[in-house]
C-alpha positions, 0 to 999 in steps of 0.5 A, spaced: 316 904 122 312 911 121 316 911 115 312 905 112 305 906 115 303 900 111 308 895 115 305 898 121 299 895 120 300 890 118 304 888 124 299 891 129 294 886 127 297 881 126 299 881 133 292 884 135 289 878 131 294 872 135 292 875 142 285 874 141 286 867 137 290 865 143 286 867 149 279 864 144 283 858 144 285 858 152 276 859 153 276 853 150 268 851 148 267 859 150 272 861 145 268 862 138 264 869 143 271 871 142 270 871 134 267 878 135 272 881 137 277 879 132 272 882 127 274 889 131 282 887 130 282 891 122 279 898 125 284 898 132 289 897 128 289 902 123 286 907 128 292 905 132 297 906 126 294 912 124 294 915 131 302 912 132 305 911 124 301 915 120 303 923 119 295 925 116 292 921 122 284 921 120 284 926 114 283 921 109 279 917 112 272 918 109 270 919 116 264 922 113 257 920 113 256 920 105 250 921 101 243 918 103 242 916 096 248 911 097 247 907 103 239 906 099 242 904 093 248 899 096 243 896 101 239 894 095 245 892 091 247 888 097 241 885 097 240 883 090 246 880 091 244 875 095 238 874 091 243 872 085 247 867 090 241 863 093 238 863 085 245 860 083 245 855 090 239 852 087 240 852 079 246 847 083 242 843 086 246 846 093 241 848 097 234 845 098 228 850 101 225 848 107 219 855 108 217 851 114 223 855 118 225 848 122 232 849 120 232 856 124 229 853 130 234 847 131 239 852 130 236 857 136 235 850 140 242 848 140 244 855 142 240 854 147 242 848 149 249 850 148 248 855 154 245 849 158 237 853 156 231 851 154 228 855 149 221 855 150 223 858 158 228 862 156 225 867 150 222 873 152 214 873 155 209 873 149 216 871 144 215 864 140 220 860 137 217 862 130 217 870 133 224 869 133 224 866 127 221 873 122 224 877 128 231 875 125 229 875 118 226 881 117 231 884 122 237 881 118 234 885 111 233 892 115 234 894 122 239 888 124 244 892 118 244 900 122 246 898 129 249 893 131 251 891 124 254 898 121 259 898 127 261 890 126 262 892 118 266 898 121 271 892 124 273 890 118 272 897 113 276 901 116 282 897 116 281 892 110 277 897 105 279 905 108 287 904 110 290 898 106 286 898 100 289 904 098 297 904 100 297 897 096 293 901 090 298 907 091 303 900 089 300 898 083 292 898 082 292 890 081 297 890 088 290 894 091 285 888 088 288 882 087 293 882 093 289 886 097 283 881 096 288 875 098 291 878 104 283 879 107 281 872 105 287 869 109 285 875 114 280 869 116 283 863 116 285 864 124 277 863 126 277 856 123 281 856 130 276 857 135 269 855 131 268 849 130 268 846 122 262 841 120 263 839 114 269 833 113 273 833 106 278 829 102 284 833 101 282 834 092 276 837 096 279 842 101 284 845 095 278 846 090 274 849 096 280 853 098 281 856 090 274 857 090 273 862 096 279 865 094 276 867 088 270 869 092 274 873 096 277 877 092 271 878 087 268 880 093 273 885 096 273 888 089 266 890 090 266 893 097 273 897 094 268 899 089 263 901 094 269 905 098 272 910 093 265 911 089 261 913 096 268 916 098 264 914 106 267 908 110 261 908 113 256 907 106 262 901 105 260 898 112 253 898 111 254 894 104 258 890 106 254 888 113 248 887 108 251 881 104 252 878 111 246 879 114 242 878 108 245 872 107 243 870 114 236 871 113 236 867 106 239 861 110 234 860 115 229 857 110 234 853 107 238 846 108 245 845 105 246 839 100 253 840 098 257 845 101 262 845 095 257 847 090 254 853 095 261 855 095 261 855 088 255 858 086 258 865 092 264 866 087 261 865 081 255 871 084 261 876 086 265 875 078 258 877 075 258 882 080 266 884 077 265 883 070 257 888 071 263 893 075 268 893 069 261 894 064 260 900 068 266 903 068 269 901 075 275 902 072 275 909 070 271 910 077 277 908 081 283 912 077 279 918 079 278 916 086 286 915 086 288 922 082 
């Protein structure tokens, strides 16, 4: 395998990712802790084969730390993506806004619940269920993003974003986007495994939701593949793409989703009007260069 460094990847995360799907689905109910982990297979696997299988090692890993400005700059972008998403949520009739914060609260008292807790006896002296509330929100657009959030963002960059998105772009550039970006969606499909799925569907349903998040996905990668050669850091791109999770996070506290379908909808609809405005502002011409 040290001739096809690409192939060693691939094998090492695939089974890196079915030992942690088994041993979640052995915990049982405890198994959905386990769903962090697997977000750190991508980053061990591509550490392991550049170790193992890779001749330049971390030479070309973009290990460095990359200019203030970008991580500024993408943090922002991340979060008006965000904006553009729940904007479009609510021109779908998706959502529904609830300022009250009660659907975060319910959701903090199941996770208490969960671990046989009760909320108001397990939060910290002088903390009240609604301090936790724009302590989360907050912390989701700023501090939440640097630590631990830019390492759990390195999970997957380093791997998806810094190893395999360039050896398939070295293929053929539509290889490195298009491929690249379905081979990051069904990277996903295993944590349906071990974290419990709500909604129930009919099967017309599941195939235009499984269309449509694909769509998102790719468009999605293609933005944070964008963000990755334009800042030439891995860490600037773990930044971005930890600001879309946990801004999104913070947005969803205040609001209650009518129609799941539609918010999936509206999430792929955001990120292709991300990729047309990339394309508008040369993207392409970025990515050449990067290459060259």
């Amino acid at each position: 395998m040290k001739k096809q460094p690409l192939t060693s990847y691939f094998v090492i995360l695939f089974v890196l990712c079915a030992a942690v799907i088994v041993g979640a689905r052995m915990l049982g109910q405890q198994g959905a802790y386990l769903a962090q982990l697997y977000m750190l297979t991508p980053a061990l696997a591509a550490m392991i084969t550049r170790l193992f299988f890779y001749q330049p090692k971390f030479t070309d890993a973009n290990l460095r730390f990359g200019k203030l400005g970008d991580y500024f700059k993408f943090w922002m972008i991340s979060i008006g993506i965000t904006a553009l998403s729940y904007a479009l949520f609510t021109l779908f009739g998706s959502i529904t806004w609830d300022f009250t914060g009660q659907v975060f609260l319910n959701r903090l008292s199941e996770q208490f619940a969960a671990a046989g807790q009760d909320i108001s006896a397990s939060l910290p002296p002088g903390f009240t269920p609604m301090t936790m509330l724009w302590l989360f929100f907050v912390g989701g657009l700023t501090t939440f993003n640097i630590l631990p959030g830019i390492l759990m963002g390195f999970g997957e960059e380093f791997g998806h974003r810094g190893f395999m998105f360039p050896h398939l772009y070295k293929i053929k550039p539509w290889v490195g986007l298009l491929v690249g970006g379905l081979i990051w969606y069904a990277w996903h499909w295993p944590l349906a495994l071990v974290i419990p799925q709500t909604a129930q569907y009919q099967l017309w349903q599941n195939i235009l939701n499984f269309i449509v998040l694909g769509v998102g996905s790719v468009c999605t990668f293609v933005y944070l593949a964008y963000v990755y050669v334009k800042s030439k850091s891995i860490w600037v791109t773990s930044l971005a793409h930890i600001v879309l999770n946990n801004s999104a996070a913070s947005f969803s506290y205040f609001v209650l989703i009518e129609n799941q379908f539609l918010a999936n909808l509206g999430l792929a609809l955001t990120m292709a009007i991300v990729v047309i405005i990339l394309y508008l502002k040369k993207a392409p011409e970025v990515f050449r260069e990067y290459f060259s």
